[in-house]
N, C-alpha and C positions, 0 to 999 in steps of 0.2 A: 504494500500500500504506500510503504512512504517512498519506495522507486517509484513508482507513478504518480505522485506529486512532485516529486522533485522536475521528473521528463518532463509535467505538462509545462512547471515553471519555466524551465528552463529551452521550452519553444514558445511560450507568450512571450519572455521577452527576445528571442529570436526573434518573432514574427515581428514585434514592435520595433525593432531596431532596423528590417528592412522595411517597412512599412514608412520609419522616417527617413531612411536610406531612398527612396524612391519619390520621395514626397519632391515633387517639382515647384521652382522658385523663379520668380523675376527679380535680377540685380539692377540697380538705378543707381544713379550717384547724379547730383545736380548742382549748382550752384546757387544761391541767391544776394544782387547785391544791392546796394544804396547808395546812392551818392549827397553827399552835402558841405556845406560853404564849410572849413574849420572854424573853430571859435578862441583855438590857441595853439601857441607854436613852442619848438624847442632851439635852444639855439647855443650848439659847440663852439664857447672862445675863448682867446686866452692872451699872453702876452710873453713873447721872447726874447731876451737879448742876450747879445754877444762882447765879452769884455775878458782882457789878459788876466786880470784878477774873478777869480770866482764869485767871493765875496760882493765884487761892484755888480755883476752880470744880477745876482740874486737878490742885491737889494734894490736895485733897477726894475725887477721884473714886482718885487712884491710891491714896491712903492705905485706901479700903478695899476697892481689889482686891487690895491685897497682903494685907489679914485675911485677905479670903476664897480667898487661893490659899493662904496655912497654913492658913486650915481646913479647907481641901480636901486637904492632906498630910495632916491628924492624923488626917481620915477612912479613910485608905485611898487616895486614891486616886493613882493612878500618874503621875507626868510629861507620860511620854507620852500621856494620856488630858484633856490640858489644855491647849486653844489660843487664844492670842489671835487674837480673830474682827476687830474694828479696835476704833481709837480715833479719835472726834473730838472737835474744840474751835469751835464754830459761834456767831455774834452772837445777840443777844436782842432786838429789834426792839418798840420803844414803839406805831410803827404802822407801816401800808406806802404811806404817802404817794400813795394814792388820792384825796382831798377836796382841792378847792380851796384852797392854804393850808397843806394840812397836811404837815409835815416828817418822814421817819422817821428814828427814832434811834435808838442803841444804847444799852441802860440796861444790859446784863450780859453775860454767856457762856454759853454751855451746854456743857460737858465729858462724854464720856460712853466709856465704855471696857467691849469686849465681850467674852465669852470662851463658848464654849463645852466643854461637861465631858461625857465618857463614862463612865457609869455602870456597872461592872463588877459589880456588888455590890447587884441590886434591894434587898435586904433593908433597906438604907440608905439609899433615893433619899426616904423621907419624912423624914426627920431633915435627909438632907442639904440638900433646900431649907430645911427650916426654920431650919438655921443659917446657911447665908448670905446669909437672908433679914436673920435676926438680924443679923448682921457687914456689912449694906449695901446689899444688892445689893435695887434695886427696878426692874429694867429686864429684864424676861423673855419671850422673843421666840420659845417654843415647847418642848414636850417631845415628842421623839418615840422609839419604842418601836420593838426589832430585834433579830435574833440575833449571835453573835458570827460562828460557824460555819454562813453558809448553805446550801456547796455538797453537804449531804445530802438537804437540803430542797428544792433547786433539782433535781437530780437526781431525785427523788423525785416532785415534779412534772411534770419534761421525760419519765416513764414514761408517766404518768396524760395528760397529754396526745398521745401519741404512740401509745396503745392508745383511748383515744378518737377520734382522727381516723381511725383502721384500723378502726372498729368503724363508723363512717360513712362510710367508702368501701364498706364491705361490702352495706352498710344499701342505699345507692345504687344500687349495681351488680345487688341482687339484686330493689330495687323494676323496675329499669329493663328487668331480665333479660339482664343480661351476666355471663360472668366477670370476677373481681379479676383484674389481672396486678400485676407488681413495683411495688416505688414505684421514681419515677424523679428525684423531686424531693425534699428535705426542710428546710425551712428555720426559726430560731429567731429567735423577738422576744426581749428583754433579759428579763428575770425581773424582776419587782417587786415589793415587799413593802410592801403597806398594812395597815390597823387591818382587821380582821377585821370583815364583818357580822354575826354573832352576838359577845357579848359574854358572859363568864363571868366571874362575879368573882372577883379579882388581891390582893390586897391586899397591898400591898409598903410600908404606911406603919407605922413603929415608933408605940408609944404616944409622945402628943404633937408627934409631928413631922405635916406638910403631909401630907391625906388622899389618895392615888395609888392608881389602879386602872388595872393594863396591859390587861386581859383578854385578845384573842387578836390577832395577827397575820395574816394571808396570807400568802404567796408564789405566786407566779403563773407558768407559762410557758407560754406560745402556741406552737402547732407551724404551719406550712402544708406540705400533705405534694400530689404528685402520685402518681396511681398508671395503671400502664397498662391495658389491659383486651384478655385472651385470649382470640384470636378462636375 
């Protein structure tokens, strides 16, 4: 008796396992995206110099990081919107002792100190490079453009994606000549937010300050979705 239960168990779940083994599926994968103005920016910079004495190169470079962090207070902008990215202090090299002969040497320093700034306040991002450009800073290592608050806009796309991929499982199943069944699967890539391919113009630069154009952003979210199909 108890070999005969054991057998039956052990073809029920045989049977269930080709059963799901057999079970046919539609795979989809889709995108959904948004586009919109930014509302704030980020902004790599810093200030470099070069001097025989170490000492002069580094007190040179901090003497006008500190202008340019008060003139980054008087602008507005907040503490916390202002991080030191690094600082270095690296040799200056006469040559690099490749030729027969020839010696490299140190003739100075290079000091250089980085920070970057979040821009809460577009209305002010052309003025404000152009005064810390003024107070020092010739060492700028990118601007890039973002919202404060994405998760509407991510939201907003993870729909648009997600009614796209059901719009092409449907597409699928009714070229193929089957029923849609449930989705069985649903899964999410990271959201990411690049410069928009159409560009509109931004203009967020005050009279006479550094000319700046945001125009549009992305945001982007990928779905990959399974669905079953009713026999």
């Amino acid at each position: 008796m108890k070999n005969l239960a054991f057998l039956a168990a052990v073809l029920a779940i045989t049977t269930a396992g080709m059963a799901h083994a057999e079970e046919r599926r539609i795979s989809v994968a889709a995108a959904g995206t948004v586009q919109t103005a930014p509302d704030m920016a980020t902004i790599n910079l810093g200030v470099t110099n070069e001097d025989a004495q170490a000492s002069t190169a580094m007190q040179a470079t901090s003497d006008a990081v500190s202008q340019i962090l008060s003139r980054l207070e008087e602008l507005g902008v907040e503490a916390q919107d202002i991080q030191t990215r690094d600082i270095s202090l690296s040799p200056a090299w006469s040559g690099r002792g490749n030729q027969a002969g020839e010696k490299a040497e140190i003739t100075g320093f290079v000091a250089s100190n980085r920070v970057i700034v979040r821009v809460q306040d577009l209305s002010q991002l052309g003025s404000l490079m152009d005064a810390v450009i003024q107070d020092g800073a010739n060492d700028f290592g990118g601007l890039s453009f973002g919202v404060k608050d994405p998760k509407p806009l991510e939201a907003e796309a993870r729909a648009k994606a997600v009614a796209e991929a059901t719009a092409k499982a449907e597409q699928l199943a009714q070229a193929a000549n089957l029923t849609l069944g449930p989705v069985k699967t649903i899964n999410e890539q990271v959201a990411s937010v690049r410069p928009a391919a159409q560009m509109r113009e931004f203009n967020m630069a005050d009279s006479g300050g550094v000319p700046v154009a945001g125009g549009e952003i992305s945001i982007s979210v990928t779905v990959s979705m399974e669905f079953g199909i009713s026999q």
